[in-house]
C-alpha positions as CSV (number, residue, x, y, z in Angstrom):
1,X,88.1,86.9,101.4
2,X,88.9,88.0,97.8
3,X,88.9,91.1,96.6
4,X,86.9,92.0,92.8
5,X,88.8,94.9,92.2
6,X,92.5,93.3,93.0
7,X,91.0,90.2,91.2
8,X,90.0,92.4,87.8
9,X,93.5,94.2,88.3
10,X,95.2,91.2,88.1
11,X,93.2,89.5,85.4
12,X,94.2,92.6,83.4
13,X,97.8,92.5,84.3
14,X,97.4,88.6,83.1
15,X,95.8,89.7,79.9
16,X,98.6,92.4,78.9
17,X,101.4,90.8,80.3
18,X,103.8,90.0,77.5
19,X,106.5,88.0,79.7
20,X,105.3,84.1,80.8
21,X,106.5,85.0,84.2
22,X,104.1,88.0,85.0
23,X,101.6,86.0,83.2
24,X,101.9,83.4,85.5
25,X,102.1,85.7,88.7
26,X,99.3,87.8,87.7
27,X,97.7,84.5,87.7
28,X,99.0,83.0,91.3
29,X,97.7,86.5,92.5
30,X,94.6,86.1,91.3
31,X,94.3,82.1,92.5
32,X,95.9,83.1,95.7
33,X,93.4,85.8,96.2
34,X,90.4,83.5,95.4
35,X,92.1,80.8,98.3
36,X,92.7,78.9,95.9
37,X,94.0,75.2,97.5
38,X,97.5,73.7,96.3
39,X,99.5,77.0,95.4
40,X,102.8,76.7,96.0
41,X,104.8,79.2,98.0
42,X,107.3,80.0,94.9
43,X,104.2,81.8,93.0
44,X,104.5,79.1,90.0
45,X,101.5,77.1,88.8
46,X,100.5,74.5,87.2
47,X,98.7,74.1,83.3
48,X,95.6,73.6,85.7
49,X,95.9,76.4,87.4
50,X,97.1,78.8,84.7
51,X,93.5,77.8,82.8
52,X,91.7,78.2,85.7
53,X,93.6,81.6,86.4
């Protein structure tokens, strides 16, 4: 079940974020959140998923 408010957080975090790392955790957090299918478990994604994020 996803969660707006965690989603929005995260979205924010990915916005702001200046390091590519957090950017792409905020990201798996929000997929992840939104059950996405296909994350992997080491919280890296794809140029798919990062658009899609």
């Amino acid at each position: 079940m996803s969660d707006p408010n965690y989603i929005k957080k995260q979205a924010i975090r990915m916005q702001s974020a200046q390091h590519p790392r957090a950017k792409e955790d905020a990201g798996w957090r929000i997929l992840s959140n939104a059950d996405e299918p296909g994350l992997s478990d080491d919280g890296t994604l794809t140029p798919e998923q990062m658009q899609k994020a």
